[in-house]
N, CA and C atoms as an extended XYZ file, in Angstrom:
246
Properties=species:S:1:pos:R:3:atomname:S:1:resname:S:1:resid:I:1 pbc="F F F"
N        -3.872        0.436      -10.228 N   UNK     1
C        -3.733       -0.686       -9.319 CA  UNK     1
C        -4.113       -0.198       -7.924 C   UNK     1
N        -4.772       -0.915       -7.209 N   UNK     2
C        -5.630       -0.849       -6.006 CA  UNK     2
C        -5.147       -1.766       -5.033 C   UNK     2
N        -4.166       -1.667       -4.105 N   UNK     3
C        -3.424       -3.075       -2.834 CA  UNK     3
C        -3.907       -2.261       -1.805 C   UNK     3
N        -4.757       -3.338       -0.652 N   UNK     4
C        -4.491       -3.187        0.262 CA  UNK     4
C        -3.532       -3.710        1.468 C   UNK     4
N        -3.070       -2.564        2.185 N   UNK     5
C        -1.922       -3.033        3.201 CA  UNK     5
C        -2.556       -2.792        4.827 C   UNK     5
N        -2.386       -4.282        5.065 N   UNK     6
C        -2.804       -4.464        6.463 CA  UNK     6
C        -1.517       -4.446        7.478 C   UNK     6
N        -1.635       -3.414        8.584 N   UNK     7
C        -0.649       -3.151        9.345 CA  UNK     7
C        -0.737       -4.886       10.058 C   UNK     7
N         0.700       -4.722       10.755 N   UNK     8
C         0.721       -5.396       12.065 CA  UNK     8
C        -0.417       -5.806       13.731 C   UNK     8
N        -0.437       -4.488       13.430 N   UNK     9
C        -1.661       -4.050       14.923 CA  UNK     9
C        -1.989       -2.876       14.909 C   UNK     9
N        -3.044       -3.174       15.899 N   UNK    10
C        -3.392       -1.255       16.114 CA  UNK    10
C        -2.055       -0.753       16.356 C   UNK    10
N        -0.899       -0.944       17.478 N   UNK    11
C         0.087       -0.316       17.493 CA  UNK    11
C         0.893        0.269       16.436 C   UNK    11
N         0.695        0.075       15.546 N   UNK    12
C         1.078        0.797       14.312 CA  UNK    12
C         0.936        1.819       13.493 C   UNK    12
N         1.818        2.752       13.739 N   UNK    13
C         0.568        4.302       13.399 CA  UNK    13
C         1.117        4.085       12.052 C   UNK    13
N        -0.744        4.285       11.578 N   UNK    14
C        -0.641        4.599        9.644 CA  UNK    14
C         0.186        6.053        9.429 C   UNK    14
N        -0.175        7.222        9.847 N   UNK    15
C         0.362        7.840        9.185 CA  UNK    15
C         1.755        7.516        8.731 C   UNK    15
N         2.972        7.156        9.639 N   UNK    16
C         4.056        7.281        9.331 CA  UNK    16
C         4.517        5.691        8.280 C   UNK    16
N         3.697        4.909        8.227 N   UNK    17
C         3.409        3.853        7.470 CA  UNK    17
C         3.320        4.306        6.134 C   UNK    17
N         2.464        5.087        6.193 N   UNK    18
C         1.870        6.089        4.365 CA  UNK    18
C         2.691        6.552        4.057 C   UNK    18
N         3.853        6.987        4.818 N   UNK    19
C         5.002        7.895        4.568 CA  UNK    19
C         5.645        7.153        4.000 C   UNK    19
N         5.933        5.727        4.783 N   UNK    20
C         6.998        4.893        4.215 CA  UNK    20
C         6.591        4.176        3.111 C   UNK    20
N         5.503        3.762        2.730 N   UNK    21
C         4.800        3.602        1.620 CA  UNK    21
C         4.977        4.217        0.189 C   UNK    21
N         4.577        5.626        0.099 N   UNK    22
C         5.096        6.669       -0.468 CA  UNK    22
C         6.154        6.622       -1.012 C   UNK    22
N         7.057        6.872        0.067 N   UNK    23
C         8.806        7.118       -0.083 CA  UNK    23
C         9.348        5.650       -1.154 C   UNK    23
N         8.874        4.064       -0.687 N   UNK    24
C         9.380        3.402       -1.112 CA  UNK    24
C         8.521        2.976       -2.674 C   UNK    24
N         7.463        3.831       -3.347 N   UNK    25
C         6.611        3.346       -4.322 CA  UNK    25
C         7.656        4.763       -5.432 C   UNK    25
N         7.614        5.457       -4.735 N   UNK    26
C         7.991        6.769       -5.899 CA  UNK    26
C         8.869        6.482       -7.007 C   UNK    26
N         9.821        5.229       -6.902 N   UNK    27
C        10.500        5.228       -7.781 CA  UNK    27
C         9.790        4.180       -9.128 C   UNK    27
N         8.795        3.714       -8.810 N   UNK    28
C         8.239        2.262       -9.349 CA  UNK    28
C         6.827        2.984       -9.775 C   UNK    28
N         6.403        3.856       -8.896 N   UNK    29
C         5.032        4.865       -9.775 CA  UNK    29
C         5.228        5.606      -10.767 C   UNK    29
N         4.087        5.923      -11.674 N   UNK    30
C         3.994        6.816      -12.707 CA  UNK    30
C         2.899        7.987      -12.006 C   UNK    30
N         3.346        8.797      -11.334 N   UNK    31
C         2.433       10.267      -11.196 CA  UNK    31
C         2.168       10.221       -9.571 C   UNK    31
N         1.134       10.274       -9.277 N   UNK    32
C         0.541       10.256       -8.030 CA  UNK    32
C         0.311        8.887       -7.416 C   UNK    32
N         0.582        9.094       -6.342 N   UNK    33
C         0.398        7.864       -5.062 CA  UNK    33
C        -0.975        8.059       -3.908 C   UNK    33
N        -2.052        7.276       -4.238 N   UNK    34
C        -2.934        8.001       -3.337 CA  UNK    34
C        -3.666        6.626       -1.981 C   UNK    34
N        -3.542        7.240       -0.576 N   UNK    35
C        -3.761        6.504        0.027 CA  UNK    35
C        -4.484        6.577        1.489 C   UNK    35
N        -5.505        5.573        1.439 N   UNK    36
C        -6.889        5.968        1.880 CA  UNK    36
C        -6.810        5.100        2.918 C   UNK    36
N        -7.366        5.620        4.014 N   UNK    37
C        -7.560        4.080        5.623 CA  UNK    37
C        -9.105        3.824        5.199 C   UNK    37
N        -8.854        2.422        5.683 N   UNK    38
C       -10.244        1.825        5.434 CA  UNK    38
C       -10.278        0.893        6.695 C   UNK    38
N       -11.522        1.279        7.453 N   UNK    39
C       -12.028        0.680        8.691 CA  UNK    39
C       -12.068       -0.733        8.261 C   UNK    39
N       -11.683       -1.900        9.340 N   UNK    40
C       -11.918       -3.046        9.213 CA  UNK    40
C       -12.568       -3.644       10.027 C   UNK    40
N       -11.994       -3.700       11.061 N   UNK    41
C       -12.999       -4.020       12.608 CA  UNK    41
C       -12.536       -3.789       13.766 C   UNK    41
N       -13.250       -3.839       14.948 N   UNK    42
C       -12.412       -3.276       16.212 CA  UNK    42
C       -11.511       -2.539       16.512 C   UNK    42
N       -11.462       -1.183       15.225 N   UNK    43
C       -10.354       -0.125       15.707 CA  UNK    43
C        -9.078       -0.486       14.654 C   UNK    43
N        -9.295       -1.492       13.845 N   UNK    44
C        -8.131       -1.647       13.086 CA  UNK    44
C        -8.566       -1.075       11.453 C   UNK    44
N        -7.755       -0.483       11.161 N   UNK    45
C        -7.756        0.120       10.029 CA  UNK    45
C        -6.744        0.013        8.797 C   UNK    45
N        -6.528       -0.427        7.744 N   UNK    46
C        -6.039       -0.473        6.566 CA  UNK    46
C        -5.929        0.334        5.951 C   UNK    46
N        -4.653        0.564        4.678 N   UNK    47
C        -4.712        1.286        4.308 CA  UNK    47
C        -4.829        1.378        2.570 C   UNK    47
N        -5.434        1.089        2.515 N   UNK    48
C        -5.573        1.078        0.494 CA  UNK    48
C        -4.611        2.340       -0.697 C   UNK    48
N        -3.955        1.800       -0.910 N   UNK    49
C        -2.965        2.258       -1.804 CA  UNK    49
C        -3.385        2.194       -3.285 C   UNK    49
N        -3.490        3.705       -4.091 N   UNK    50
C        -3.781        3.623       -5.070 CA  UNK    50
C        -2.667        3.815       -6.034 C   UNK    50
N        -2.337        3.721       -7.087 N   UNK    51
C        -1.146        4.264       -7.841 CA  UNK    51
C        -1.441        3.630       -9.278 C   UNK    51
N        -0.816        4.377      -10.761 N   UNK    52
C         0.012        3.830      -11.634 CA  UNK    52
C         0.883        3.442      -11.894 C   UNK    52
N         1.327        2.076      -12.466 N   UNK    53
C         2.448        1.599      -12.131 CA  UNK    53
C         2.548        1.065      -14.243 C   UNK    53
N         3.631        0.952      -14.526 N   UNK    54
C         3.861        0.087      -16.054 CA  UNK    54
C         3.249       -1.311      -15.472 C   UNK    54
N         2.817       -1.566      -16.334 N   UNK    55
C         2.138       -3.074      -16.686 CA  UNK    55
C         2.851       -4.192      -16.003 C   UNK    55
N         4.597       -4.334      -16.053 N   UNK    56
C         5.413       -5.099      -15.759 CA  UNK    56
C         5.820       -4.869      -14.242 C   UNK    56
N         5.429       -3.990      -13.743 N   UNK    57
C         6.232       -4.167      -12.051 CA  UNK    57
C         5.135       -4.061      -10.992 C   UNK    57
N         3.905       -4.723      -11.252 N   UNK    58
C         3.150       -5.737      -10.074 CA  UNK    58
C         3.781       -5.993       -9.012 C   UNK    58
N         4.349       -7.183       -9.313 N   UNK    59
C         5.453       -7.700       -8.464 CA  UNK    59
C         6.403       -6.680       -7.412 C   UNK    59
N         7.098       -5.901       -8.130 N   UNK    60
C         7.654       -5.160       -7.736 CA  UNK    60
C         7.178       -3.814       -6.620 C   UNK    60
N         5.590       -3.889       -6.557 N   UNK    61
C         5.234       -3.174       -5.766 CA  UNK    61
C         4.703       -4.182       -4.739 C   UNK    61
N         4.446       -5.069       -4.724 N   UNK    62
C         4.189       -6.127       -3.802 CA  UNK    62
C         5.259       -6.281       -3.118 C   UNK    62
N         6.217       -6.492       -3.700 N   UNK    63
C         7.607       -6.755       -2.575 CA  UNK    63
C         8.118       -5.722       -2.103 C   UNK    63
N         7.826       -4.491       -2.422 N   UNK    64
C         8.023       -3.265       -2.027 CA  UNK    64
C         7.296       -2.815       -0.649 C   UNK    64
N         6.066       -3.133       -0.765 N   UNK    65
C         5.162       -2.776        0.819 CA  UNK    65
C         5.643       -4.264        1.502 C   UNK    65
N         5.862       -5.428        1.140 N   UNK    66
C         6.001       -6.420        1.939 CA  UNK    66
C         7.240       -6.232        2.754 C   UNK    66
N         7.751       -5.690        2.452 N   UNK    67
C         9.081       -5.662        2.608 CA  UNK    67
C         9.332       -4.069        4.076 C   UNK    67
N         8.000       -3.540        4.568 N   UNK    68
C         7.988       -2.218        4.909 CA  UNK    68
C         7.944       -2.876        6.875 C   UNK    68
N         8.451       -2.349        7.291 N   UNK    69
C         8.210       -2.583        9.048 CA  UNK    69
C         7.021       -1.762        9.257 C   UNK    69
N         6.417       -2.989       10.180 N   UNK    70
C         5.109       -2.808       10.430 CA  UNK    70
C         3.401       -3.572        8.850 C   UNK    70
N         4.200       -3.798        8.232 N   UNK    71
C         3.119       -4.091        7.572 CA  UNK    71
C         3.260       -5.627        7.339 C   UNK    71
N         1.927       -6.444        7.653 N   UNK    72
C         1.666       -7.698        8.102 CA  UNK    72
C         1.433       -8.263        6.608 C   UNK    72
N         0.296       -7.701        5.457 N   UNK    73
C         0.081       -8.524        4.347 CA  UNK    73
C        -0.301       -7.525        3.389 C   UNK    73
N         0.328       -7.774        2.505 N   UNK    74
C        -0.335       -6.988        0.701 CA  UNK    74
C        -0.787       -7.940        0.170 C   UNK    74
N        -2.642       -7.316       -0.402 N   UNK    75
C        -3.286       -7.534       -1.107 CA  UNK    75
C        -3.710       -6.799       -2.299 C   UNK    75
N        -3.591       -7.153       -3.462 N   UNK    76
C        -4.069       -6.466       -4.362 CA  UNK    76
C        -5.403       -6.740       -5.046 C   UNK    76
N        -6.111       -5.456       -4.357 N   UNK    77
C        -7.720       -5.492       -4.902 CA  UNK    77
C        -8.330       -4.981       -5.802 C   UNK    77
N        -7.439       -4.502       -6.779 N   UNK    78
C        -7.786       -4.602       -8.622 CA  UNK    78
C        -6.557       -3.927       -9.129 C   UNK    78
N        -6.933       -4.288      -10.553 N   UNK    79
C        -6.021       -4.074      -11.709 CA  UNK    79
C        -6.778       -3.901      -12.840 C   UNK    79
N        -6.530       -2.567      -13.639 N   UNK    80
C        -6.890       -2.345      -14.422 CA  UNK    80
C        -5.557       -1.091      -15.654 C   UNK    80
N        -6.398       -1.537      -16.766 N   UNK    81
C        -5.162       -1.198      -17.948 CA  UNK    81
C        -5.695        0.429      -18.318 C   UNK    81
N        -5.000        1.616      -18.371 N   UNK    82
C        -4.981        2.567      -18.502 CA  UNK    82
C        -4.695        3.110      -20.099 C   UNK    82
């Protein structure tokens, strides 16, 4: 599964965002958490979140980054079965 998470504003430093990201996916991932900034426009940058997750807790990682200070919207930009 592939979500991207769009901060608030530039004022928002990713790194410590990725951290909190991380910290709050570990219990809902299977293995590694991997997560990449992706330029958007004018200095604002996203951060694309990669991970395995069981089939059934989608959801559950959606409300998980929604739920993070500082992050404005989760999108999930694929899904695929392992």
């Amino acid at each position: 599964m592939v979500v991207r998470v769009m901060p608030r504003g530039l004022e928002v430093e990713l790194d410590g965002l990725a951290k909190s990201i991380i910290e709050s996916l570990k219990s809902i991932a299977d293995g590694q958490i991997g997560i990449r900034k992706q330029p958007i426009a004018f200095g604002l940058n996203a951060l694309d979140v990669s991970l395995v997750i069981p089939e059934d807790k989608g959801d559950a990682v959606e409300e998980a980054l929604k739920g993070l200070t500082g992050v404005q919207t989760v999108m999930v930009q694929s899904v695929s079965l392992v």
